[in-house]
ROMAR-689627 format. One record per residue: residue in three letters; x, y, z of N, C-alpha, C in turn. Coordinates in steps of 0.02 Angstrom, whole numbers, always signed. Layout:
# ROMAR-689627
+--------+--------+--------+--------+--------+--------+--------+--------+--------+--------+
: zadren :    n_X :    n_Y :    n_Z :   ca_X :   ca_Y :   ca_Z :    c_X :    c_Y :    c_Z :
+--------+--------+--------+--------+--------+--------+--------+--------+--------+--------+
:    ALA :      X :      Y :      Z :      X :      Y :      Z :      X :      Y :      Z :
...
+--------+--------+--------+--------+--------+--------+--------+--------+--------+--------+
This chain:
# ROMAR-689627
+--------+--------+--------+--------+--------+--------+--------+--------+--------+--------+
: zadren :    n_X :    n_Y :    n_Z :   ca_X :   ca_Y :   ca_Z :    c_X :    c_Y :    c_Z :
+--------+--------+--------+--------+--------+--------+--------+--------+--------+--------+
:    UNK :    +69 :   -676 :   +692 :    +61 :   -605 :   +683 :    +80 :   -570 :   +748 :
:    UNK :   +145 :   -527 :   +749 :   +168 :   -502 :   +802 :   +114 :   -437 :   +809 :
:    UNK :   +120 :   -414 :   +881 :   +109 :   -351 :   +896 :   +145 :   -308 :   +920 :
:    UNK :   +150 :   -241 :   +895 :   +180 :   -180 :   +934 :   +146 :   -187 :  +1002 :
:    UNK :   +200 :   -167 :  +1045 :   +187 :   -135 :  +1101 :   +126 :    -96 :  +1134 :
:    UNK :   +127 :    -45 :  +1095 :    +98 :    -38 :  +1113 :    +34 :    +14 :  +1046 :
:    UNK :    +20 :    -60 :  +1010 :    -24 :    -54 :   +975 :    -85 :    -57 :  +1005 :
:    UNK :    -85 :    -98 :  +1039 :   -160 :   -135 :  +1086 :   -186 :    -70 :  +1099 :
:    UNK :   -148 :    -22 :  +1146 :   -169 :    +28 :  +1177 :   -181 :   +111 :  +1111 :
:    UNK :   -156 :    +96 :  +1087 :   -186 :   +154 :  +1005 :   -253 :   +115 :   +973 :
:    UNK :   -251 :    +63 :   +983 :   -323 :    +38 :   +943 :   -356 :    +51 :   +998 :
:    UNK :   -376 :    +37 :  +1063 :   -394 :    +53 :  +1125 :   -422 :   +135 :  +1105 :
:    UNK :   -399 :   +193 :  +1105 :   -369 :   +250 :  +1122 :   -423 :   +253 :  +1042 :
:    UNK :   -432 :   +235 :  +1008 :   -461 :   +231 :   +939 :   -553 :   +211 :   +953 :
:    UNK :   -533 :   +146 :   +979 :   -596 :   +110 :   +996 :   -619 :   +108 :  +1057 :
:    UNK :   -634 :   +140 :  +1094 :   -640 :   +131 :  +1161 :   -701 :    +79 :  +1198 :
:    UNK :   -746 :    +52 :  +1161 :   -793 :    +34 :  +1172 :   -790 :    -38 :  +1148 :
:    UNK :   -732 :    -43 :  +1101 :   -732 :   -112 :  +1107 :   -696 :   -162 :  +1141 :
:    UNK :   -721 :   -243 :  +1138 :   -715 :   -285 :  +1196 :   -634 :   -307 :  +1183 :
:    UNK :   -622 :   -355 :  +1207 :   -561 :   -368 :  +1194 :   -566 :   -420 :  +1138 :
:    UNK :   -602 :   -463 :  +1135 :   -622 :   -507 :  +1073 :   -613 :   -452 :   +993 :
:    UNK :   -663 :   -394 :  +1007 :   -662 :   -361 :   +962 :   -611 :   -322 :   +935 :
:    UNK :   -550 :   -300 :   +999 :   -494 :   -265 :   +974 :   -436 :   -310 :   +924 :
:    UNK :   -447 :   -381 :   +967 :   -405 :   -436 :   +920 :   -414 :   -427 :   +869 :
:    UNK :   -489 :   -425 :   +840 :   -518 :   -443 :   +796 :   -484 :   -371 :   +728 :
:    UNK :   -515 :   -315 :   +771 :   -468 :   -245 :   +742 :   -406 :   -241 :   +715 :
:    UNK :   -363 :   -291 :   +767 :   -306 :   -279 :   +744 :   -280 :   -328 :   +698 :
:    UNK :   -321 :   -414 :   +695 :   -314 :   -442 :   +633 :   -323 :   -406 :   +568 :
:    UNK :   -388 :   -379 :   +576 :   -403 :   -331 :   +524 :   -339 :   -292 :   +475 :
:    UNK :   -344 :   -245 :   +521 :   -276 :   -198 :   +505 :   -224 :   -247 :   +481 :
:    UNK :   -184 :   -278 :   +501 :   -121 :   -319 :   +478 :   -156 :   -339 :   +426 :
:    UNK :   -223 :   -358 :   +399 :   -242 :   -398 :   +332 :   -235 :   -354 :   +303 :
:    UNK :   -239 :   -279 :   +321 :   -255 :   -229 :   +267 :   -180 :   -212 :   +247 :
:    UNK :   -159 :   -207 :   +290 :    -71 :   -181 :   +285 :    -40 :   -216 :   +249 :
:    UNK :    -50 :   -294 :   +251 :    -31 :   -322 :   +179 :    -49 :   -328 :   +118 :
:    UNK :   -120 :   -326 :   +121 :   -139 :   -319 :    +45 :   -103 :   -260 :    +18 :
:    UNK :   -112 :   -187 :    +57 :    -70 :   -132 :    +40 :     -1 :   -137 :    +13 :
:    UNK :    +12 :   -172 :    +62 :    +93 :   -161 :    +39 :   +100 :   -211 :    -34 :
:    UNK :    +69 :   -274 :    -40 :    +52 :   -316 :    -95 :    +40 :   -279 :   -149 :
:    UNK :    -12 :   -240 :   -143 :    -12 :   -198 :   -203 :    +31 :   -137 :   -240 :
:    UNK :    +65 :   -117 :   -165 :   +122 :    -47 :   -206 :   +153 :   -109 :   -205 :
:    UNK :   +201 :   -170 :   -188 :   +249 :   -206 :   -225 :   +253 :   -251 :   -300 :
:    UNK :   +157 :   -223 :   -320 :   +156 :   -279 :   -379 :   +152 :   -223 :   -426 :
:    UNK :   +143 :   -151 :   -397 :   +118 :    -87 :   -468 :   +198 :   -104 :   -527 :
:    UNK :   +186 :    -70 :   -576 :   +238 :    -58 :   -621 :   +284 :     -8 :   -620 :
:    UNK :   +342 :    +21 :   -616 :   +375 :    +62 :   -604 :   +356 :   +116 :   -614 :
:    UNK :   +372 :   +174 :   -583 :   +331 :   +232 :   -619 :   +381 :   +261 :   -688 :
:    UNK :   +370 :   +262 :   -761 :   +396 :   +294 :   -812 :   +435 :   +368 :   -800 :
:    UNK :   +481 :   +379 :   -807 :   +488 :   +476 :   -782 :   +478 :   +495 :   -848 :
:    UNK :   +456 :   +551 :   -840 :   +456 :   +600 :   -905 :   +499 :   +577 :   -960 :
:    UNK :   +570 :   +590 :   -957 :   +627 :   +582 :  -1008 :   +630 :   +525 :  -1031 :
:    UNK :   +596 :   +464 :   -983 :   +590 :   +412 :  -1038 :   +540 :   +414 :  -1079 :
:    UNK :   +494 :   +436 :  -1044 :   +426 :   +450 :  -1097 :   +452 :   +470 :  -1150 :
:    UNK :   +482 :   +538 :  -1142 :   +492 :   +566 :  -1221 :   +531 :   +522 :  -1264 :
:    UNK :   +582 :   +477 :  -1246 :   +629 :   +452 :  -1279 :   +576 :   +391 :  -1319 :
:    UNK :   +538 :   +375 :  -1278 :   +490 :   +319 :  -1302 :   +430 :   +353 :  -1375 :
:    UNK :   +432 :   +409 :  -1358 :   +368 :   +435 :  -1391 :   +416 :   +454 :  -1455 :
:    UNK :   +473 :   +473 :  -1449 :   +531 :   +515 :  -1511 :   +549 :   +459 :  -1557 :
:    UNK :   +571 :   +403 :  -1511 :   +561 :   +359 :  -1549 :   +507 :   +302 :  -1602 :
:    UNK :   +435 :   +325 :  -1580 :   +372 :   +282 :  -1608 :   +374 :   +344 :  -1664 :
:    UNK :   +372 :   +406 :  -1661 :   +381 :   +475 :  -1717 :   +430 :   +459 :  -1763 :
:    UNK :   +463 :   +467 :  -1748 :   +537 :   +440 :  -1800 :   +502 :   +361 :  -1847 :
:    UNK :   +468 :   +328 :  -1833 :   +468 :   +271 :  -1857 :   +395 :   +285 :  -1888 :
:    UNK :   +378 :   +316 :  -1878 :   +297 :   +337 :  -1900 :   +290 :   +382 :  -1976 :
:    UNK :   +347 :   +440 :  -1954 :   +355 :   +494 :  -2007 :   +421 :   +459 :  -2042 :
:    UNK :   +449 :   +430 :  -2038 :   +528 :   +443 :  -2062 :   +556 :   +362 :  -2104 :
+--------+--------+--------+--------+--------+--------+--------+--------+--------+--------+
């Protein structure tokens, strides 16, 4: 797990009170979170746009009434 530069010193600048054990610990944190995040917008489902919607919905109508 790489670090920015100067990440150390924004978690610092964040946390000021914590030790250095504890900032590691912060910044494992964060990178765990940053992936689950990103894990999750890469597993959502596409977002639908409108115009397909309708095309989807025109077509279940048509087959419903017709």
């Amino acid at each position: 797990m790489e670090s920015h530069p100067n990440q150390h010193g924004a978690l610092r600048k964040l946390y000021p009170t914590l030790s250095d054990k504890e900032l590691k610990e912060a910044e494992a944190n964060l990178h765990r979170y940053f992936e689950f995040a990103l894990r999750t917008v890469d597993s959502r489902e596409p977002e639908v746009t409108i115009k397909e919607r309708s095309i989807v919905s025109l077509k279940n109508n048509l087959f419903e009434h017709g």
